[in-house]
N, C-alpha and C positions, 0 to 999 in steps of 0.2 A: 504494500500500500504506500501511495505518494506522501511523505506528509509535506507540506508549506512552512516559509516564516516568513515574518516581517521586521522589520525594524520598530521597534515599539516609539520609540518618540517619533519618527518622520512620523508616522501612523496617527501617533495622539496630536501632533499638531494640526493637520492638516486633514483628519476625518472631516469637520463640518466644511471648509472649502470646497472640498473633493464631490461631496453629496450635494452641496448647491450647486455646483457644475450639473453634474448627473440631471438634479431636479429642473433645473431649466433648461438641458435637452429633450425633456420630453413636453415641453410645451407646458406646462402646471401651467393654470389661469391664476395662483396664488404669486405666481414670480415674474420679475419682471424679466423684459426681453434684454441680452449681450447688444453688442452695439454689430455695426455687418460684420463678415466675416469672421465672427464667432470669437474675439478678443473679449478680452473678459481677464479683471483682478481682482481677488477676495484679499484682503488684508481681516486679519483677527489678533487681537491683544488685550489679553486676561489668562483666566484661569479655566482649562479643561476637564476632563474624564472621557477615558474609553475602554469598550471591555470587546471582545471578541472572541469566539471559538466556531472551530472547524470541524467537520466529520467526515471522514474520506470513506469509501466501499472499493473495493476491487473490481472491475469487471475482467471477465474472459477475454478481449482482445487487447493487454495489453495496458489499458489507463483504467483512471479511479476518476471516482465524479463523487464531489464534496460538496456540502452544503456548508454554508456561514451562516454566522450572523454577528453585526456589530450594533453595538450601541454606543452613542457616544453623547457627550453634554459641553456645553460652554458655555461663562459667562465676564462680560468685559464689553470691548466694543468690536464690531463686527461690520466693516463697510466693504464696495463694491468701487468698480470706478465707472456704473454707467446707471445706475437707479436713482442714485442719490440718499439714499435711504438708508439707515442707521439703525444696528439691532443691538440688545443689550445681553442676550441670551438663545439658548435656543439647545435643543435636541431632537437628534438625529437615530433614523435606524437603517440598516441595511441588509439584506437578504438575499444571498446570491446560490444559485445552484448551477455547475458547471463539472467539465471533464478534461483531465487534463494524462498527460501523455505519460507512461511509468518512468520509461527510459531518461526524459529530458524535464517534465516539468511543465511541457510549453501547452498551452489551452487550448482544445481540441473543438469543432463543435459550435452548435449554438451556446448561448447562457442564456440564464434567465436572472434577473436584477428584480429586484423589490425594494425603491428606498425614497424617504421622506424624510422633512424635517418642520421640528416647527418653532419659532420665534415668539421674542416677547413675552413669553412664560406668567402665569398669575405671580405676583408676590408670594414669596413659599413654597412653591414648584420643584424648584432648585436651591440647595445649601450646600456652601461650600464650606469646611472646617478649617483653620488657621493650619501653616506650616503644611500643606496637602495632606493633613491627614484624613481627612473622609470627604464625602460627597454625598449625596440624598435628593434622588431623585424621585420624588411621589407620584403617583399614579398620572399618566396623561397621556390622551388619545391623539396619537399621528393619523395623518391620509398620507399612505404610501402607494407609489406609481409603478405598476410593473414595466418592465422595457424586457424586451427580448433583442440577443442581440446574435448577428451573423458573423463568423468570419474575427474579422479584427475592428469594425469598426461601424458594421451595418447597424441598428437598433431601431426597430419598431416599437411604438409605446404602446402598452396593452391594457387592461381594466386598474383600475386602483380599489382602496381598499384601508378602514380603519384598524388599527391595531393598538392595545394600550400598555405601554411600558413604563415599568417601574425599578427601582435599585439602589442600591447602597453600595460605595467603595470605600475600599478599608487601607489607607496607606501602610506598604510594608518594608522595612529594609532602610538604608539611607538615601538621602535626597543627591540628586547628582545633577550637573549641570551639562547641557549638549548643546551644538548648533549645526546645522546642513546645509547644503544646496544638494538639486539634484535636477537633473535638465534632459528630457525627453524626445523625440521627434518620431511622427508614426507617418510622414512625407504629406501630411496637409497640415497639422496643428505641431507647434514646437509649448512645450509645458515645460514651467519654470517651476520649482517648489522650495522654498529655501525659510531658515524658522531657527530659532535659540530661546534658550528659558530653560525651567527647574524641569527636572524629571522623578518620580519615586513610582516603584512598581506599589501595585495594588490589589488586593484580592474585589470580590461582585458575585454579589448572590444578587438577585431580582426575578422578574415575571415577567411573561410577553404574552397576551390576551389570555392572564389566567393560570399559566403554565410555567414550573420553576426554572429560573434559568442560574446555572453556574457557569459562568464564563472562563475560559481557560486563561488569556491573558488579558491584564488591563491597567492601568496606569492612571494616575493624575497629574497634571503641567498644572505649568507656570508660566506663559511666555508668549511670542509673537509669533505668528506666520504668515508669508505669502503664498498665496496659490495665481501664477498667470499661465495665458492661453494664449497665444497668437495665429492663427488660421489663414490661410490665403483664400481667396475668396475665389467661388467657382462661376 
């Protein structure tokens, strides 16, 4: 069986960027529209959480198709460079199920994506604890978007769907400090991702419509990141 990793901080900084992208690829009527040719900046600075695990299966010819799920939280300030618009908070979920190659790793196949997020949070929603030690996230209902996607970069957007999550993170271990860049090209969009701030692992027990979830890895920040896009226009 395949397993995966991640880099947990590029991961914790740049989950809710990553999921506004995604979300306003698929048209949501709640987001606003990139500007032409699909350029697009998320800048975020405050305080995060994310928790995420994977479950791989085997198949007979060779790859394993895994199911995810992420969760993630922030709260600070959160802007764009083409809405104008200014969020103070917000959580995110993610739901991906795909097949990937034994041999290499590389992703095989359609996928299928399920992810939403939501802003602006009630008063009490979301608590953060001093020095990252915990996080509390109380119950709140997402609309998540399915997208189906082809290939390397085909994605049809499919039904959506409420879901309601909830969680607690339990900072573990010492606080450590990182910073990245990392720079992409798929030969139409070139993606920037670059981010510094506090890091401590953390454990997350929570629920997702009802149902216990223990997530295998998850972390709380501290810090800044950019997410950019640049596209050529067709």
């Amino acid at each position: 069986m395949y397993e995966r990793t991640r880099p947990r901080f590029r991961s914790a900084l740049t989950a809710a960027a990553v999921i506004a992208l995604l979300v306003l690829s698929t048209g949501s009527a709640a987001a606003s529209t990139p500007p032409p040719g699909g350029d697009a900046t998320f800048t975020q600075n405050g305080r995060g959480a994310d928790a995420t695990s994977e479950q791989c299966a085997s198949n007979p010819d060779g790859t394993s198709t895994c199911s995810s799920v992420e969760i993630s939280v922030f709260a600070g300030k959160m802007s764009d460079n083409f809405s104008g618009v200014t969020h103070a908070n917000q959580v995110c979920v993610v739901l991906e199920v795909s097949t990937y190659t034994d041999a290499t790793g590389e992703r095989v196949g359609d996928f299928t994506d399920e992810a939403g997020c939501k802003v602006d949070l009630l008063n009490g929603t979301l608590r953060f604890g001093s020095n990252l030690t915990s996080v509390t996230l109380a119950p709140t209902t997402i609309s998540i978007q399915q997208m189906v996607c082809v290939d390397k970069g085909t994605c049809v957007p499919g039904s959506s769907r409420d879901v309601t999550v909830a969680g607690t993170w339990t900072g573990v271990g010492p606080i450590s400090y990182s910073k990245y860049r990392r720079v992409s090209d798929d030969g139409t969009c070139r993606y920037d991702e670059a981010g510094k701030g506090y890091l401590r692992q953390a454990s997350f027990s929570g629920t997702l419509d009802g149902q216990s979830l223990s997530l295998d890895f998850a972390s709380i920040t501290d810090g800044k990141s950019t997410y950019r896009s640049r596209c050529s226009e067709v």
